[in-house]
N, C-alpha and C positions, 0 to 999 in steps of 0.2 A: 698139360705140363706148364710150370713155370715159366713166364719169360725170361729169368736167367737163364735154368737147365737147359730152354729150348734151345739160346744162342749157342750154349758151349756144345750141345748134341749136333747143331746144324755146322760149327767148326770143327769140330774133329772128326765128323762124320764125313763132310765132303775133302779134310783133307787128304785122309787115308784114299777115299775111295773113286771120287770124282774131281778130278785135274781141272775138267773145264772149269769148271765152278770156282774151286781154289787152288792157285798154283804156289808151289814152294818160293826160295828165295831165288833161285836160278835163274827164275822168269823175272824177276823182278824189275830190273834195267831192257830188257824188250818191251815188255808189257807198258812199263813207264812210257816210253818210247817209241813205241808205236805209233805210226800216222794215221791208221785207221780207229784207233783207240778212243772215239772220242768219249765212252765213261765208265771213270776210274772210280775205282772203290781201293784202299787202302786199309787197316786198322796194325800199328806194329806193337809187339807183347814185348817190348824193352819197354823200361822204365827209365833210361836214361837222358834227362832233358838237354843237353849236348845234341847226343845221337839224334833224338826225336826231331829237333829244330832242325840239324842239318838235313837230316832226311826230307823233312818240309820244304826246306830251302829247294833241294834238288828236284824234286818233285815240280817247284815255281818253274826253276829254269829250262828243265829238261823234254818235260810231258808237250805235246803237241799245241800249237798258239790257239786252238779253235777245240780244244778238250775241255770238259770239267770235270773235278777231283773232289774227291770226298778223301780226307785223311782224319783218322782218330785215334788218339793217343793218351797214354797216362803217363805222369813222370812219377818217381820217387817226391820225397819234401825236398820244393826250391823255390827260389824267390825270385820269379825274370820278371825282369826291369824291361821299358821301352829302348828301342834306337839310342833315344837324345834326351834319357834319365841322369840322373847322377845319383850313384849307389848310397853316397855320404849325407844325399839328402832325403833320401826316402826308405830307407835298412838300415833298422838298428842292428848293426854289422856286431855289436857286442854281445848280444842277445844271439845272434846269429853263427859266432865263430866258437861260444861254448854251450851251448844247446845238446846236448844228447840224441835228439832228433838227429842233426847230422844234414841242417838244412845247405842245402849249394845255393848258390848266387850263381844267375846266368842274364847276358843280356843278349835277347835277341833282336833280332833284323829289322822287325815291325815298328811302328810308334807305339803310342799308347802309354796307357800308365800301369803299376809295378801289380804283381798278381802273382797269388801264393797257389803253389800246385802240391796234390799229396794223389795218395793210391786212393783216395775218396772223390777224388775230381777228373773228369774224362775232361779233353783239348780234342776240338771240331777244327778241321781246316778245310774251307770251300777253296780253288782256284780255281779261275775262269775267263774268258776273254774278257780283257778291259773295257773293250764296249757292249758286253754284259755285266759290266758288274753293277752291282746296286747295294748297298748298306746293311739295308733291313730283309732283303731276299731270302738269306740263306739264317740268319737269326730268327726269321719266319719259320723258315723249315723245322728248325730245331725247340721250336717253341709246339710246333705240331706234334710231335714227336715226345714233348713231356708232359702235352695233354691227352695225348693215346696213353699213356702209361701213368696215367690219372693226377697231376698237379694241374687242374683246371682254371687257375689263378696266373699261370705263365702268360706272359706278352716281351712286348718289346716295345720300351720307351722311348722320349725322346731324343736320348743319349744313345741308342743303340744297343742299349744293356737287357738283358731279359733279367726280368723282376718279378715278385707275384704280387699282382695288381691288389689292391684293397688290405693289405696284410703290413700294415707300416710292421717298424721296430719299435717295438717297449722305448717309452720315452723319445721318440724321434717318429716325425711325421709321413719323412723318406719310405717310400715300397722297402722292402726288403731284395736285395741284390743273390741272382745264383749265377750268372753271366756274364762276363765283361765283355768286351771286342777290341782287336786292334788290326791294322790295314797295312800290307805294301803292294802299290802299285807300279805297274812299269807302264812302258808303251804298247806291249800285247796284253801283260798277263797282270790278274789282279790277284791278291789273297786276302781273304777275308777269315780270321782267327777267334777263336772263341774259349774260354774256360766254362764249367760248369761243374757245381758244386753240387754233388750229388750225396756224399757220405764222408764228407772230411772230419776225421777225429781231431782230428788239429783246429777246429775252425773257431775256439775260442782262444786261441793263442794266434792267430790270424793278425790282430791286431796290434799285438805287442812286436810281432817283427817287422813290421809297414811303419813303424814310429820312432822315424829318429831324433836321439835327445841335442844332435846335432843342428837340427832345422832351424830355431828361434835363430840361431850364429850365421847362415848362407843365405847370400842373395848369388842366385845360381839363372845361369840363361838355360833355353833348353823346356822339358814337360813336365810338370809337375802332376801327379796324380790325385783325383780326385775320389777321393775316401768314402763310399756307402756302408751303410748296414746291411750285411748279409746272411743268408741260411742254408741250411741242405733243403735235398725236397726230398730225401730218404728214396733213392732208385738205387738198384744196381746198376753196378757199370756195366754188364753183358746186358740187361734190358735198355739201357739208354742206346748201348751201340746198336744192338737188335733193330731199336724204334729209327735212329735217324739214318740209318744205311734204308731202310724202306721206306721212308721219307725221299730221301735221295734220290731212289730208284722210282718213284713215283715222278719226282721231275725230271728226269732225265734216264731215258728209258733203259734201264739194262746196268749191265756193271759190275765184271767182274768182283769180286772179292779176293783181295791175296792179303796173305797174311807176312808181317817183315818182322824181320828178327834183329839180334845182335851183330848178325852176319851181313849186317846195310853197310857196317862201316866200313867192308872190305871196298866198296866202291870209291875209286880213287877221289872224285867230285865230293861225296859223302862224308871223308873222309878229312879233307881238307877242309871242309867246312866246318867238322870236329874240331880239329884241330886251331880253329881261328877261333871257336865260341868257350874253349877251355882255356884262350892264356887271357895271362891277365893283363897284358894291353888289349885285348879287345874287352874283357870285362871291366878295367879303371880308366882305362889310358883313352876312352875314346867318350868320356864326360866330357858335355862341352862346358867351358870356362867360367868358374865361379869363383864368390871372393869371401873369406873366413874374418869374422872381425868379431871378436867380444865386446864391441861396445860400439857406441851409433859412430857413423862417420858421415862425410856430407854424399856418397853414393849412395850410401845406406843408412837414411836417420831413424830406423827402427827403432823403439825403445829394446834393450835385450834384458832377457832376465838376470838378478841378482847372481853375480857370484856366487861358491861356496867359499864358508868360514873367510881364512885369512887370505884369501885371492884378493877378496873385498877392501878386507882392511890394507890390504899393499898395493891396492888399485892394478892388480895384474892384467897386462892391457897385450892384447893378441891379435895379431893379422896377417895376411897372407892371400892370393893368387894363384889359382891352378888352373893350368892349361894344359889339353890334352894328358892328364894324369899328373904333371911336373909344377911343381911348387916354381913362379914365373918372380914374385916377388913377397919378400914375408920382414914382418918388426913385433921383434916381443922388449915386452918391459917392465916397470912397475912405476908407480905415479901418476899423477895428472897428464894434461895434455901435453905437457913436457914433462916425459918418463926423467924420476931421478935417478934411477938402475937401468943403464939400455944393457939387455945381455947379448953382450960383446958374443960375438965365433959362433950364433945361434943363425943370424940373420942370412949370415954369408954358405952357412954352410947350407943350409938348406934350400938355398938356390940349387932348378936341376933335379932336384932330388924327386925321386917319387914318390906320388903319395903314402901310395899302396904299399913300398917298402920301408915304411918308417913303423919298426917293429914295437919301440916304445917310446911312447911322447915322453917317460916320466927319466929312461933309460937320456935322451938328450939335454932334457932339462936338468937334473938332478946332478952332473959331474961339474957343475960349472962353478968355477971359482970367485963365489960373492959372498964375501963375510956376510953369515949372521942369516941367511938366504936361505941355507941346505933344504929346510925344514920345506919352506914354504913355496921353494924351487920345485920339490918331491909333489907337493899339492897340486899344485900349477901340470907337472906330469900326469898327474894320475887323475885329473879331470881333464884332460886334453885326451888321453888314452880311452876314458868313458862315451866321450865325446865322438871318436872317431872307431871303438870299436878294438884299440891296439892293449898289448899288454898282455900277461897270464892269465889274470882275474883283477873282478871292480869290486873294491873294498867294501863293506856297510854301511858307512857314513858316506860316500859318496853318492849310495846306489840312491841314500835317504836324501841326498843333496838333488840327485835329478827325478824323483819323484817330485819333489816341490818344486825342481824347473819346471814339468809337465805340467803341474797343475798351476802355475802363473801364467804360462804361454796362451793356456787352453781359457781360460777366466780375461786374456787380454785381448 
């Protein structure tokens, strides 16, 4: 039999029929819970990364301090970000908010840097006593686990990433990336997280939503992620989950199997934790503090890329402060280093204001009363909007204007 058909014959077979083996979701919160429990096995058949993460979370807090956990999960297409990311600087949020995909933005608990998830990519979660944990351990394990199921090139580099060894990318000398990892640690408990790209249809567009046309403009505090070449290694997701639950149970002897549902977020804990990863003060409002400038300043003497069109020729000059999601201080203008247009009721009003809620740059810029301006005021909108993602849609000339941002930034 197949290693798929085995897993899915070996899960519905034991659920119907053998409890001990796998229990429904009723056991869920005992079993978590349990003080004798020391090894867990998880896998939940929701796709929702909300739900998943909080599930995860709960799992950190709840499960016994001297347990270890194997949790594995798939999401729908979403784009979570690290802790101490900031969305404006690494998602092309325009690309993101009219996509047909229907991709979500989520930032979860962990660090690390930002990582596309689809129904092609399974999420490992190890937790385990903090003075058990180690790095490479359980990246180890999972790398076992995809040379049983014959990618014989898998390791784990010095970054922590599983790659296949000797297999660069076409023009680029870098391994090729199917792994990332990111870490939260407490004073008992450690979690150690992992993606792994096993059949993502998406993975050529992978890149186009990791790449904001906003970057070359922020000098941002906080992680910035570090960008590899990546591939599938063509597994099914029931043979990956198949290989690394036996993996698992090879290090740590035994282990239940339960399977979670939709039915996790009835748990009030669970639940709460849903509810904190779906607003959007916890996905904008908790970037830590960056500063937006179209042109060099003495914090930030970057050269920045060329305006579009007549930005240029009216030397449209932009800046701005955000803290905890709120615009802390901002000056727009046009002219030299002494603007001959300050536009007046722009500055003030956007004090306070949040990022996240500023529907259209072109919508603020665009009403204001500056002879002779409308035109180039509208421009000024609508590449601020490209910029940060706002508006209905980004025009042709524009879209042709941040093409050639990208390929200036990328050649600088």
């Amino acid at each position: 039999m197949a290693p798929a058909r085995r897993l899915n014959s070996l899960l519905k077979g034991r659920l119907c029929t053998n409890h001990s083996c796998i229990r429904r979701y009723s056991d869920f919160v005992r079993a978590a819970t349990d003080s004798s429990n020391k090894s867990q096995i998880y896998i939940s058949r929701s796709l929702d990364p909300y739900l998943n993460l909080s599930i995860e979370h709960y799992l950190l807090q709840k499960t016994p301090a001297d347990s270890t956990v194997l949790f594995l999960y798939t999401n729908r297409p979403s784009i979570v970000i690290g802790r101490n990311q900031n969305p404006w600087l690494e998602v092309n949020l325009g690309l993101l908010r009219n996509d047909p995909l229907g991709v979500e933005l989520v930032r979860r608990r962990s660090g690390g840097g930002t990582v596309f998830h689809d129904e092609g990519n399974v999420n490992y979660s190890v937790i385990c006593p903090t003075l058990a944990f180690n790095r490479d351990k359980h990246a180890e394990m999972v790398v076992r686990a995809l040379r049983g199921l014959g990618v014989d090139r898998a390791l784990v580099n010095e970054r922590h990433d599983i790659v296949l060894g000797n297999v660069p990318a076409p023009g680029d000398a870098r391994p090729l990336k199917i792994s990332g990892s990111a870490y939260k640690l407490t004073r008992l408990r450690s979690l150690h997280h992992g993606t792994c790209l096993l059949s993502s249809p998406n993975i050529r567009k992978i890149g186009a939503f990791l790449k904001s046309p906003a970057k070359p403009f922020i000098k941002a505090r906080g992680v910035d992620s570090v960008s590899s070449p990546i591939t599938n290694v063509n597994v099914p997701n029931t043979a990956f989950e198949q290989a690394v639950v036996s993996e698992f149970r090879d290090l740590y002897t035994g282990g239940e199997l339960i399977l979670v549902t939709e039915e996790a977020k009835d748990v009030p804990e669970i639940r709460k934790g849903f509810d904190e990863l779906t607003s959007l003060d916890w996905i904008y409002s908790q970037t830590p503090q960056f500063t937006f400038s179209t042109h060099a300043t003495e914090e930030d003497p970057r050269e920045r890329p060329q305006l579009p069109g007549d930005l240029t020729d009216f030397q449209f000059r932009a800046s701005f402060t955000v803290r905890n999601g709120s615009i802390s201080k901002a000056s727009f203008g046009f002219g030299g280093t002494s603007p001959v247009k300050d536009v007046d009721g722009v500055d003030g009003g956007l004090i306070n204001k949040k990022l996240q809620e500023i529907e259209s740059w072109r919508g603020v810029l665009s009403n204001l009363a500056l002879p002779g301006m409308r035109s180039t005021l509208g421009s000024a909108g609508t590449f601020m909007d490209t910029l940060f993602g706002n508006g209905d849609r980004i025009s042709t000339d524009v879209a042709k204007d941040f093409s050639r941002l990208e390929r200036g930034a990328q050649s600088d």
